[in-house]
N, C-alpha and C positions, 0 to 999 in steps of 0.2 A: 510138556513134561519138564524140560530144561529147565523155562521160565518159574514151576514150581519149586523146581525144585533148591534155585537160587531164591526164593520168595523164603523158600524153610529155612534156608542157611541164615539167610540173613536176621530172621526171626530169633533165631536160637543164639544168633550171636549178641545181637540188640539185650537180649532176656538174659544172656550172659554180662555183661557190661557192670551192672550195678555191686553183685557180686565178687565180680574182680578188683572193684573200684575200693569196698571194705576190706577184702584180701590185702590190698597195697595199703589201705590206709594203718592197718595194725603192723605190716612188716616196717611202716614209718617208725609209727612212733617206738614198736621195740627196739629197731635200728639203731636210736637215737639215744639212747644210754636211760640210766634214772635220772628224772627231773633235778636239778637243785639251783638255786637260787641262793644269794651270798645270805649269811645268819647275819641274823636282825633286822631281817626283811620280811616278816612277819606277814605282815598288808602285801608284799607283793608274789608270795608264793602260795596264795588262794587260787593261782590258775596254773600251779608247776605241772599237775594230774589232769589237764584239760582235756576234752573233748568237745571239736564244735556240734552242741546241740541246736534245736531252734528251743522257742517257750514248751512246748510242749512236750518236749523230751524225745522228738525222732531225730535220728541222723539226718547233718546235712546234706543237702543233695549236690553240691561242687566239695571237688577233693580241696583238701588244704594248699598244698605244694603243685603248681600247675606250670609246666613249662613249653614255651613257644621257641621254634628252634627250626632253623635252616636245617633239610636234610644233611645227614652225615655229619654236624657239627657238636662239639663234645662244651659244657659246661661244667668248666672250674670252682670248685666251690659251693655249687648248687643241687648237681642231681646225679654228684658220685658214689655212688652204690646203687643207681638206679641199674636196673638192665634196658635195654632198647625194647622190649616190650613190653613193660610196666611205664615208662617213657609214652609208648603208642595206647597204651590203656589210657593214659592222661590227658592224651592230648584226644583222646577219642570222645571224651565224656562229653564235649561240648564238639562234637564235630558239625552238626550244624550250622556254625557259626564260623563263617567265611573271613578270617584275620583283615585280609586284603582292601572287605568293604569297611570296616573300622575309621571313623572319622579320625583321620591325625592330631585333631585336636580333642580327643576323648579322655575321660577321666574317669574311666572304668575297668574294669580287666576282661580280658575278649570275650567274654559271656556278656559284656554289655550291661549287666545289673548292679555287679559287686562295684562298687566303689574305691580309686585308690585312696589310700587315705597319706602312705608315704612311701617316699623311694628312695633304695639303697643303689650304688653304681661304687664299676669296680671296674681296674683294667686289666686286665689279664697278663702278667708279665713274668716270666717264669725265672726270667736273669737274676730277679732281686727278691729274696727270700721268697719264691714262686710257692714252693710246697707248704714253707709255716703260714704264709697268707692262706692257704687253702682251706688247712685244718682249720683255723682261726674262722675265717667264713663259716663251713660245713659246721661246727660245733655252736657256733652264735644263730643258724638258720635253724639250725635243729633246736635249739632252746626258746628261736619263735616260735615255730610250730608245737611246741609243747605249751607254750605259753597261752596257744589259743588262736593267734593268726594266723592268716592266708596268705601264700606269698607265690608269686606266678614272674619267671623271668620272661627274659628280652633277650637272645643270643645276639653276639655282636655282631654276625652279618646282617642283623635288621636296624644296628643303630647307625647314626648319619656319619660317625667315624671310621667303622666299620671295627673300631677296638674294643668300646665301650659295652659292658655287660649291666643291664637295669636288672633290680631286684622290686618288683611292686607288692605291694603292702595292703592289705585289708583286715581293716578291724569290723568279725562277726559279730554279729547283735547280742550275745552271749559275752563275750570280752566288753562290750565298750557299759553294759548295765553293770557288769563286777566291779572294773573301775572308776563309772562313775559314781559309785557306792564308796571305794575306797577314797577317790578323791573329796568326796564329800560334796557333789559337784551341786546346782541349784538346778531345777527342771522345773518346769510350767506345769500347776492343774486347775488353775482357773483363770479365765481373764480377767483382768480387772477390773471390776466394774465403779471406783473411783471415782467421782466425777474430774474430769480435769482443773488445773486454776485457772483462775479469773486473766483472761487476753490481755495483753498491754492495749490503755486505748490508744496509742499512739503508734499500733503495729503496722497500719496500713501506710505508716511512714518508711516502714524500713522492706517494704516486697519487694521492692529493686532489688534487692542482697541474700532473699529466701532462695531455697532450693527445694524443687516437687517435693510435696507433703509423701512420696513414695520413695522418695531420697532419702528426707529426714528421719521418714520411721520405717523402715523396712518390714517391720514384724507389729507384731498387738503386743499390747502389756500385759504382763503376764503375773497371779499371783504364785512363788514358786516355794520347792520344799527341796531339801537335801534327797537326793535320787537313793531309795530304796527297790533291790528288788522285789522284797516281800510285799511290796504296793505296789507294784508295777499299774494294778487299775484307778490307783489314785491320780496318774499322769495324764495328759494329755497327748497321747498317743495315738495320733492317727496316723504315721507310716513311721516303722520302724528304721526306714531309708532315711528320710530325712528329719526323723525326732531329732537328732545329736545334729547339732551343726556344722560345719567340716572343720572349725576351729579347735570346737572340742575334739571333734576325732583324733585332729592331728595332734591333741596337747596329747589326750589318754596314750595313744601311739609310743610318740616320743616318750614319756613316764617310762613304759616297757622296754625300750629302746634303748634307755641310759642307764637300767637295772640288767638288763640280761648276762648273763655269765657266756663266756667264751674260750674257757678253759684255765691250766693251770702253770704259770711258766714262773720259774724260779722259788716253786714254792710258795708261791701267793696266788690266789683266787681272779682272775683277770674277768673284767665285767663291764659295760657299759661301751656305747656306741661313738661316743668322743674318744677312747683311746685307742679307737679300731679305724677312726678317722686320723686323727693324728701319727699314729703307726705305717702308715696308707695301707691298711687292710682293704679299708673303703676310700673311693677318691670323693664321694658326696652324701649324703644323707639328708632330705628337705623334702616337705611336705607341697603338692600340685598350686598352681594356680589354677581358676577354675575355667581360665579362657584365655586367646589374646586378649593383649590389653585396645589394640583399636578396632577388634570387630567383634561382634557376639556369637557365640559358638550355636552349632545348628543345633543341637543333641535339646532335645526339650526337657532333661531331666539336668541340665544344667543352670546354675543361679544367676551367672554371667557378671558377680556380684564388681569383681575387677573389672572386667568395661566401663560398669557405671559408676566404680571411683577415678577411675583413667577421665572420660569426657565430664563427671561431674566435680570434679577436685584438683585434679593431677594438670590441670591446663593453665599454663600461668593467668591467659586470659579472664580465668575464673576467679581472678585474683581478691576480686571485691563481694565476692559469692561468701556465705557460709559455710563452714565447714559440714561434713553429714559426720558427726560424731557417733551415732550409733551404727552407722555402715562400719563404720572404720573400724568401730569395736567388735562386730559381727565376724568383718573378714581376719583384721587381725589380733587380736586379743583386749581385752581390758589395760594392761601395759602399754602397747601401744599406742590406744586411743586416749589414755589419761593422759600422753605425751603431748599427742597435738591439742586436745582441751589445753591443755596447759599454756600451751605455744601461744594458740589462737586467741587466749586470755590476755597474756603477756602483751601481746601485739595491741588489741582494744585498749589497755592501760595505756601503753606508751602513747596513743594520740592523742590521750590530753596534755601529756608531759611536750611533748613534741610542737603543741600549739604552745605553748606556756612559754618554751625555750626559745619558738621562733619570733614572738611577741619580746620577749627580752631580747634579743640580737635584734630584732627592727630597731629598735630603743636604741641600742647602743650605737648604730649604723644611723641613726636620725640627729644623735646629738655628737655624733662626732667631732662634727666642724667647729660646736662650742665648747669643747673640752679645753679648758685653760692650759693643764699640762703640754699638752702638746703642741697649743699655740707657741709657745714660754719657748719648747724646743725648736719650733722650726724658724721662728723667728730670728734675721740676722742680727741683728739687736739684740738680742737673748741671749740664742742657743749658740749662734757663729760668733759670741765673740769669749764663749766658755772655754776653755783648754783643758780636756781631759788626761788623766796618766796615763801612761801605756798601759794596757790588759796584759801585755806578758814581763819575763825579765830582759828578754834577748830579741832583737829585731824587729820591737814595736814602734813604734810613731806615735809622739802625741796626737791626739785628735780633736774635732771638736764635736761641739753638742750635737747641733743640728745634723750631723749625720746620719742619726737616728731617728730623724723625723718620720720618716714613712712607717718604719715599726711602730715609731707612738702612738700613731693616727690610729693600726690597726688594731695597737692593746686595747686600746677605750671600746672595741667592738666589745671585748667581753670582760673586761675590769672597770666595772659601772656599779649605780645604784642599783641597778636590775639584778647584779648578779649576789647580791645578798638578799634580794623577796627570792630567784630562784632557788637559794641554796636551802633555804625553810620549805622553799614550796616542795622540794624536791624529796625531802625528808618527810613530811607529811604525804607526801605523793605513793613514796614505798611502803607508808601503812597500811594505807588504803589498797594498794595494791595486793598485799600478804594478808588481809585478814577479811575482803572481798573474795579472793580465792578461795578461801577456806571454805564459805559458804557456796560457791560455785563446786567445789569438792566434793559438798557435803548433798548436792542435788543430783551432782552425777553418782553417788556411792547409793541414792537412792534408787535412780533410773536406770543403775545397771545393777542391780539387787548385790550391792556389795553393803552391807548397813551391817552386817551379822562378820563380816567378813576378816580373820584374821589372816594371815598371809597363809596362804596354798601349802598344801601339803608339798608342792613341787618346792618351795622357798622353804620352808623349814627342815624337808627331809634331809637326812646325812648326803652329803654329796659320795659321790661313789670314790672320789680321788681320796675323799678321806678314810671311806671305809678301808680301800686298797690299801692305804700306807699306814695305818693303826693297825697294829698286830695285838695290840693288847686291849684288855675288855673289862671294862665294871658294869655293877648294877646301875643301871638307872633308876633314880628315889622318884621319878613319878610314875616310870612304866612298871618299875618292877624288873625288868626285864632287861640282859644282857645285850652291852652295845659296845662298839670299839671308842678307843679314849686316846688322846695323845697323853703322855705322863708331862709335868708341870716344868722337868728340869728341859724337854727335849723345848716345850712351847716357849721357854725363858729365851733359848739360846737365841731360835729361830726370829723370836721379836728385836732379840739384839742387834743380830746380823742385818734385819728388816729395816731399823732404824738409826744405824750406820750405816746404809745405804743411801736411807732419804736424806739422811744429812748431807752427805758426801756431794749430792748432785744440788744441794740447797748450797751446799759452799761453792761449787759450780759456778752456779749462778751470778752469787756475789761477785767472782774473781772476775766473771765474763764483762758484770756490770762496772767494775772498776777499769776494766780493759777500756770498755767505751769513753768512761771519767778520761782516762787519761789519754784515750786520742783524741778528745775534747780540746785538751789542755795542751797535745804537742801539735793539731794542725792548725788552732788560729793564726800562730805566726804567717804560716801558711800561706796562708787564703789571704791575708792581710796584707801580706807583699805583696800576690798574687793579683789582686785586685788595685795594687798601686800603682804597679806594673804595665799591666794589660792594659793595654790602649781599647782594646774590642769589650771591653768589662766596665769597662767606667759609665756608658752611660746607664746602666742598669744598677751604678753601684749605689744610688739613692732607695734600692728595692732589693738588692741581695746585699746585705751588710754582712762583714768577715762573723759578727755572733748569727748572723741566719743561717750562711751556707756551714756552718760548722754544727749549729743548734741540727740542720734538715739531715745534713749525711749524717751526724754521729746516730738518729733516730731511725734512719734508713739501716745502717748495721748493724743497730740494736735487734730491730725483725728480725730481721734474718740468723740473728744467732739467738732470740728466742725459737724461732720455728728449726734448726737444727737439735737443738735442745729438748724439744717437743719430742719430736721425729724420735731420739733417742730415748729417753726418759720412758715415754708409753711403753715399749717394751721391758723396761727394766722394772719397772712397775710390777707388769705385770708378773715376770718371772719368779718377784720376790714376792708376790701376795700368791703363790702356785707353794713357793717354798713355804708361807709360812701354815699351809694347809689350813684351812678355813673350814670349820664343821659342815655348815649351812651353806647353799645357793646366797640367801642374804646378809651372812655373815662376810663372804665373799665378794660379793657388791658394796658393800660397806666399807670395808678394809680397802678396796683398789680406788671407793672415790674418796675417801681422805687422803691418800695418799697423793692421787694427780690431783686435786684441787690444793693442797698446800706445795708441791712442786709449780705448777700451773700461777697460782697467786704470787707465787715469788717472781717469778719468771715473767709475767706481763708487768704485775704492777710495782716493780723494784724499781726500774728507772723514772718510772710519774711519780714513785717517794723521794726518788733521789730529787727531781727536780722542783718540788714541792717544797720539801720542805729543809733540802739539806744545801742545793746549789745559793751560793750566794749568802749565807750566812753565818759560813766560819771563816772568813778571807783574810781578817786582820786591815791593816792599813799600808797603804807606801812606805816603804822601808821596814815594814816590820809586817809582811806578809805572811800568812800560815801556808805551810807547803805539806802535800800530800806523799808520806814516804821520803821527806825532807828533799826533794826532787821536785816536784811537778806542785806550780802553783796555785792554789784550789781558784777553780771559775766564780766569776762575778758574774751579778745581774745586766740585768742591760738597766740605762739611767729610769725608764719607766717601768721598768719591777719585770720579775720572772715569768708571770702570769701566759705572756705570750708566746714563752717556751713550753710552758708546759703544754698551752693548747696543741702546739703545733708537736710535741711527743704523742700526747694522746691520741691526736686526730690521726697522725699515719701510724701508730699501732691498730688502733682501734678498726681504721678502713683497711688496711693494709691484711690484718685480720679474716674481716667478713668476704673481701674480695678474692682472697686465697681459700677460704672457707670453702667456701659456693662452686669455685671452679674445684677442690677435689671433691665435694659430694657430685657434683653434677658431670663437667667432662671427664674426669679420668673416669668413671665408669663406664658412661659410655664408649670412651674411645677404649678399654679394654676390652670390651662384649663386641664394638665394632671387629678387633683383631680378632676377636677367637671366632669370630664369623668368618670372617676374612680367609684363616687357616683351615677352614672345615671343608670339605669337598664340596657340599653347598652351601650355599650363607643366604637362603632362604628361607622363614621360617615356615613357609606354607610347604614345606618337602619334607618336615619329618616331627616327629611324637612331641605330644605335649611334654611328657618327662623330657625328654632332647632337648626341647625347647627349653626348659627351665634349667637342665643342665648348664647349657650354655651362661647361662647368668650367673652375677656375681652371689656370694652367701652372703646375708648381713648380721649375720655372726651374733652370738650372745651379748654382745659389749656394744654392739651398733648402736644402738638405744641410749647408752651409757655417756659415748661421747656427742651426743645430740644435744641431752643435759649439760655438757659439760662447758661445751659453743655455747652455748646460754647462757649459763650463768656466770662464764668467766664475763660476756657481755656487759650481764646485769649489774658486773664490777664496775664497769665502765663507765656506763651512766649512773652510776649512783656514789659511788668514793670520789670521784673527779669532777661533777659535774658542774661544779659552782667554777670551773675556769672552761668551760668549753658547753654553753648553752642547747646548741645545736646537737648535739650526742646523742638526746634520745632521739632528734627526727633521725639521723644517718643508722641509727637501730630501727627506726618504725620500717626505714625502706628495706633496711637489711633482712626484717623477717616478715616483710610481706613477701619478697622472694623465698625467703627462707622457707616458709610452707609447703612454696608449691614447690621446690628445689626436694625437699624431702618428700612430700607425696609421686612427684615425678619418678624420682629417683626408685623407691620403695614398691610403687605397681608397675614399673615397666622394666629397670635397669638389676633389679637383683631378687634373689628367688624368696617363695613365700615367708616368711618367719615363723617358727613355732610359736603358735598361741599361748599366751599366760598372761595371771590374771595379777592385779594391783589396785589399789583402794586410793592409790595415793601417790605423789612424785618421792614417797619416802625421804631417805636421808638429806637429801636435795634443799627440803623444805628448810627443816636446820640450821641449811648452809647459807639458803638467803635469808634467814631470821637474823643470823652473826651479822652478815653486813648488812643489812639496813640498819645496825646496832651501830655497826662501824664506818657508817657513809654519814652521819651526822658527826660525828669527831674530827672526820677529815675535811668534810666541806667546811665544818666552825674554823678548822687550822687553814684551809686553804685561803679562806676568807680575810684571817686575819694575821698572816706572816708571807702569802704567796704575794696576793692581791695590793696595792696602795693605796684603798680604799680606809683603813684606820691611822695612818699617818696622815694623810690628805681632810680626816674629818679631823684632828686632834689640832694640825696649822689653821682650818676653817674657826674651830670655837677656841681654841688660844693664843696662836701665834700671829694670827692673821693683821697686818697694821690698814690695810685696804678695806673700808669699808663699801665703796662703791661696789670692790671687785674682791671680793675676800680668797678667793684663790690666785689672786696676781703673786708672782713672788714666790710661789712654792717649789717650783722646780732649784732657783738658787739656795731656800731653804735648803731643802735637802742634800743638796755637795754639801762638802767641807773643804777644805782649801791643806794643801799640801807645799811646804817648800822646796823645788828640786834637789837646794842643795842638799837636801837633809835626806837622800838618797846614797845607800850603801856605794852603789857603784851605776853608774849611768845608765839605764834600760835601755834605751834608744841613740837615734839621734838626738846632736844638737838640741836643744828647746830655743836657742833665737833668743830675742829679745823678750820670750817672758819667763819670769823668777817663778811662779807657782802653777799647778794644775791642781785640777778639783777633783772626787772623789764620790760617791755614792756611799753616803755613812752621816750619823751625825755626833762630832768632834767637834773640841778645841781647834783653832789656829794655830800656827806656830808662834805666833806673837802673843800667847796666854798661856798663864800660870800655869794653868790645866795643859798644856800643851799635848794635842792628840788624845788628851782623854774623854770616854763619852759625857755628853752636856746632857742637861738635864730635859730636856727635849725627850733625848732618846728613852730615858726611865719612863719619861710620861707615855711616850705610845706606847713600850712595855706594858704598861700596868691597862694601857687601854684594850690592848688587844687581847691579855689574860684575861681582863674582865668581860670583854667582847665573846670572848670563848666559855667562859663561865656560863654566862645570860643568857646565849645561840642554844648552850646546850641543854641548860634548862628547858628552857620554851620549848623547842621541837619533843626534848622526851616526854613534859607531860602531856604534849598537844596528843603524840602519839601513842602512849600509854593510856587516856582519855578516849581516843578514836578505838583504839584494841578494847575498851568495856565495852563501848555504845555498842558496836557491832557484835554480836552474839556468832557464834561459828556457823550453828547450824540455824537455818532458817524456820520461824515459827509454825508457817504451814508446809514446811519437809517433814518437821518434828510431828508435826498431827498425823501425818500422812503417814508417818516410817508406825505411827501409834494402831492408827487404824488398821492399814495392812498387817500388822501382827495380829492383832485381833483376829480377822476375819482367815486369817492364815491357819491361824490356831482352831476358830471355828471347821473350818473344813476339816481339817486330821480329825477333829473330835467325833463330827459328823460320822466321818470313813470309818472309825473302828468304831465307833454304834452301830452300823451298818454292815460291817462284817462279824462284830460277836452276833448280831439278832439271824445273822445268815447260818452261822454254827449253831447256836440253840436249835435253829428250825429243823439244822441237819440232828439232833440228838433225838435219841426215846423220852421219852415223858417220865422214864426213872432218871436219867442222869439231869435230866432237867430238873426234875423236885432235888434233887442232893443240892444242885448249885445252887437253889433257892435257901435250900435249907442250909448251905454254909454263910451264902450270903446274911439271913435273915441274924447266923449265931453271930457270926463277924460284925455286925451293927450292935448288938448287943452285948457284946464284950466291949465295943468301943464305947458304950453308955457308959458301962460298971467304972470302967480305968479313968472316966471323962470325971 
């Protein structure tokens, strides 16, 4: 009898359950005030009045709001108003299911079915603004839950802190079909039956480099349409679990996320999950990884899709592997994956440029030994019996030639013939590069069904920071419809202040780089004595000459007050593109990369102009020297031309750069995520929740992407504005981003938490910006070529001046001095001169024994006019070559174009198909009277169309 009668209890309470379960769900959502969402959010409060239904219109069978919780412990923010028994109702509804057995590495909510799609955390701290955080949570939860979602916490006796409270996230099959409607998202309803193109025959050359055909394509190709749900059977739906992909989940998600309203403080409408982040309502907000990154998760409803970019990408070893470009677009977005397409593009270009550059530096390194200048200089016969002026006013030493032998030997590595084929080559090289892309662009906008694609409703929509701070509203002339505006006088001031800003840190810049000018100019003395001096310095003093050690440090703290600079500037940047409120997502990417690309471009390549094109050119002569600030004597070249300063600026910017690059993408992450492991009770991750686990990792933030771009293409400055004096620059870039890949994939799947998913057609504004300088890397390399380099003086001595026919550059290096008389010196620079009356100079002048006395000889008019016209000719040629190359090449590929052709077709076929096939489905449902009406309207409707035709 007992036993029964505990059998009936239990029955009746079972039977009771579901009951109680609707009871609580309606005291929810009354609880929880009336719906509203911010006006002018039209599209986003189609779910304010939600109920999670499934297709068929029954209630779901899990509650919305489900909380897991150490007994006796209370939850801030989440289930207050709950009672302890509506609490036991919730947690009863799935009592079957044993929390404890729960894989740690699970990516579900403890019913094991639902899916998380995202997770909120918070810490509970009651000292600092404990109560408005609460409301702020409880009011943002409740407007999920109206919204449509499911949300199930984690009390913080079960997280690995034992502070940390998770908020998990599920988007029902009802929310994520609305959204994907609103977003206008693309979904799959036929495979496509296509045939593929024609195989390289030459593929079986490159399977060393392939990666598994189940790597490369993860999924079938797909014909697809904008996601309706009044079609829902036009879709290729066979599991409503995994139709959406968890990419899409987490974009739809996050959309909800950045719109929700969270109440009203000061008067203004507070909304969106970035200023509930930034507030620290919330300490995270990011969407699951789908497993460790080195093991694959047991759960067979799992994709594992991150293991297999961890061992198939993320391992530098895989270095010479292909990229899986559609995994990467799978797991992380279209954005994302067009970055590394991009990269891994950039990277293939550069080994032609990098063989080209290494073939010109052999060149120059082969003919070294027969470079006549240099002979001229090292020779003591020559160069030891020349007497140079002193280089400063005060505590210089005349010198002689030959002490510059060893830098001569090293100019000729790269002031050669070679380096005027490279400087053409180099410029036609970035045609090919920028309009090769395009069409590579134009196969992925096909392969990832972006062809239709204008930028995301998530890029175009009003940003929520603007809605918040526009208090005033006009009509919009295309919608029709009421929308917040900034007025013209507020947007005026804001660009003022925006652009007195950038200026301010652009004049910055300048002053920093004069700073460098002139401890140029006050340590050679320096180094000059210093190296006279030192007994321990001299024998090295044929290889560290007073212009190297002064050319190498003044470059060495030039870095380093570029990268303070940097450090600084980013956030100001940013601050002022916040202040000047930006409508759009992309209005706001926009604005922040013109801004650090023209800070950024000053700031690296200021001192490679200076030394280019300004060092050594305004100096004047002995005794009538030009002084900088009537102070500080402007620097001279060295006797074989600037050339070999500039490489050596460029080279430790440019390494100095990538090497500092890499180690913050790479170690400071790591060694961060090592410390907050370190400081946790365990710093094991097989001890505690997938969400813990990703906790623990770094964000990579909205901008992370931004400045990935940014390391690029300041790069791509590099090798391409400079490169006609430092050949070698694209290879020290080829090696820099074959690391660079996998520095960023490493980093990306193992060291920081998922990214929200978004989509992109294109590397956007970006493109632009390398369209400007390949415009502007032919004007600099024509000027490097021909004012940096001594290549158009040395050809102008060869075919005019030359009296050596055996040896037509014998003699050029004394060409080029000019002769000075000491006495005809203001006041003594040095020591003594000794027994000789004159010193020579780098210029070309009168003697002091001609009528012209010091004035320029006609020599010098003539290399002028050579090198103007040198400039003229360079620039010609490469612009038509590459104006030429930009028709031949067509953007988009012939048979992408047939393809993007076909596919619409056959696209359009099917929709045509499906509602022929659902009007004949209705007619069949009608009587036989409404069916003759419709014939008989149709039949009048054709016959009107006659009469009017």
């Amino acid at each position: 009898m007992t036993s029964l009668l505990f059998l009936s209890q239990l029955m009746a309470f079972v039977l009771a359950i579901p009951q109680a379960c609707k009871s609580l769900f309606t005291l929810l959502i009354s609880a929880s005030g009336s719906p509203g969402f911010p006006q002018g959010s039209d599209d986003i409060a189609v779910l304010t009045k939600f109920k999670a239904t499934n297709p068929e219109g029954e209630e779901s069978n899990g509650p919305l709001y489900e909380t897991n919780s150490s007994a006796g412990s209370e939850l801030p923010g989440s289930s207050e108003g709950l009672s302890s028994t509506e609490t036991t109702l919730l947690i009863s509804d799935h009592q079957g299911f044993d929390k404890r057995q729960q894989s740690k590495d699970s990516i579900f909510f403890c019913d094991g079915i639902r899916r998380i799609d995202y997770v909120l955390s918070y810490v509970d701290d009651p000292k600092q603004e404990g109560d408005k955080k609460m409301e702020r949570r409880k009011e943002f939860e409740n407007n999920l839950l109206k919204s449509g979602l499911e949300l199930e916490t984690e009390d913080k006796k079960d997280s690995e802190d034992g502070r940390t409270y998770f908020i998990k996230i599920h988007a029902p099959w009802e929310v994520l079909t609305t959204y994907a409607e609103v977003l206008n998202i693309k979904m799959p309803i036929r495979e496509n039956d296509i045939p593929p193109a024609m195989e390289n025959p030459f593929e079986c050359m490159f399977g060393l480099f392939r990666l598994p055909k189940e790597v490369m394509n993860p999924e079938p190709d797909y014909f697809t349409a904008p996601f309706s749900k009044q079609r829902q059977e036009l879709f290729c739906i066979e599991d409503e679990n995994t139709f959406f992909s968890p990419s899409v989940r987490n974009r739809i998600v996050y959309y909800i996320l950045s719109r929700c309203p969270y109440g009203t403080e000061e008067g203004k409408k507070k909304f969106g999950i970035k200023r509930l982040l930034s507030n620290g309502t919330y300490t995270a907000a990011y969407p699951l990884h789908d497993c460790q990154y080195w093991k694959k998760s047991r759960d067979p409803n799992c994709g594992n899709e991150r293991y297999t970019l961890y061992t198939q990408w993320a391992r530098f070893l895989r270095f010479y592997k292909e990229q899986p470009l559609d995994l990467i677009r799978r797991y992380y977005g279209e954005r994302i994956g067009i970055y590394f397409a991009w990269l891994g593009f950039y990277t293939e270009m550069l080994f032609f440029a990098a063989v080209v550059g290494l073939i010109c530096f052999i060149y120059g390194w082969i003919t070294m030994t027969d470079n006549m200048s240099s002979i001229e200089i090292c020779d003591e016969s020559i160069g030891g019996e020349i007497i140079m002026c002193p280089l400063c006013d005060r505590n210089c030493e005349y010198w002689k030639l030959n002490t510059t032998c060893e830098s001569s030997r090293y100019s000729h590595l790269f002031d050669n013939v070679a380096t005027l084929f490279f400087a053409i080559f180099m410029g036609i090289w970035v045609t090919l590069f920028l309009e090769f892309w395009k069409r590579r662009q134009a196969r992925l906008e096909y392969e990832w069904d972006l062809v239709d694609f204008e930028e995301e409703q998530q890029q175009l929509q009003l940003r929520p920071e603007y809605e918040a701070k526009c208090t005033q509203k006009k009509k919009n002339p295309v919608t029709q419809e009421m929308e917040p505006y900034l007025p013209i006088t507020s947007q005026a001031l804001r660009f003022c202040f925006s652009g007195a800003t950038v200026l301010f840190w652009i004049s910055l810049i300048i002053a920093s780089m004069i700073a460098v000018i002139v401890y140029r100019l006050s340590v050679y003395a320096a180094f000059a004595s210093l190296m006279e001096d030192t007994e321990s310095l001299r024998p090295i003093s044929s290889l560290l000459t007073p212009q190297l050690a002064t050319s190498v440090t003044a470059s060495c703290l030039n870095f380093v007050i570029i990268m303070i600079l940097n450090f600084l500037y980013e956030r100001i940047a940013v601050w002022i593109t916040d202040m000047e409120v930006p409508r759009t997502h992309l209005e706001y990417e926009n604005r922040l990369t013109m801004k650090m690309f023209l800070f950024q471009f000053v700031n690296y390549y200021s001192s490679c102009f200076y030394v280019a094109f300004f060092k050594g050119k305004f100096v004047g002569y002995p005794g009538a020297y030009t002084y900088m600030f009537s102070k500080w004597r402007n620097e001279e070249c060295d006797p074989a031309g600037c050339l070999i300063e500039l490489t050596t600026q460029l080279t430790i910017i440019m390494a100095g750069k990538q090497i500092w690059g890499n180690i913050q993408e790479a170690i400071l992450p790591w060694v961060w995520n090592w410390w907050r492991r370190r400081r946790a009770r365990t710093n094991s991750e097989k001890l505690y929740s997938r969400w813990e686990q990703d906790h623990a990792l770094q964000s990579f933030g909205p901008l992370g992407l931004f400045y990935e771009y940014l390391e690029m293409v300041i790069q791509f400055g590099f090798i391409t504005l400079f490169v006609a004096s430092f050949p070698l620059a694209p290879l020290l870039a080829l090696m820099n981003n074959i690391l660079e890949i996998r520095v960023d994939s490493w980093k990306l799947t193992t060291q920081y938490r998922r990214p929200v998913a978004s989509k992109a057609h294109s590397i956007g504004v970006w493109q632009e910006i390398l369209n400007g300088m390949a415009v502007l890397s032919v004007v600099t390399n024509a000027f490097i070529v021909a004012f940096t380099s001594d290549m158009i003086p040395r050809l102008v001595y060869y075919h005019a001046y030359s009296t050596d026919q055996n040896s037509p550059m014998s003699g050029y290096i004394n060409n080029s001095l000019s002769v000075f008389q000491i006495s005809d010196f203001p006041s003594e620079p040095g020591a003594s001169p000794g027994t000789f009356t004159t010193c020579r100079y780098r210029d070309y002048r009168y003697p002091p024994d001609h009528e012209k006395k010091y004035l320029h000889t006609m020599q010098f008019w003539h290399i002028l006019a050579a090198k103007m016209a040198f400039i003229i000719i360079m620039e010609h040629i490469v612009f038509i070559v590459k104006f030429f190359v930009a028709w031949m090449i067509p953007d988009v590929p012939s048979e992408v174009k047939a393809r993007i052709k076909r596919e619409k077709f056959l696209t359009i076929q099917i929709l045509h198909e499906y509602e022929l096939n659902k009007l004949k489905e209705n007619l069949c449902n009608r009587t036989d009277y409404q069916v003759e009406k419709e014939v008989i309207a149709t039949e009048g409707k054709r016959e009107l169309a006659q009469v009017m035709g």
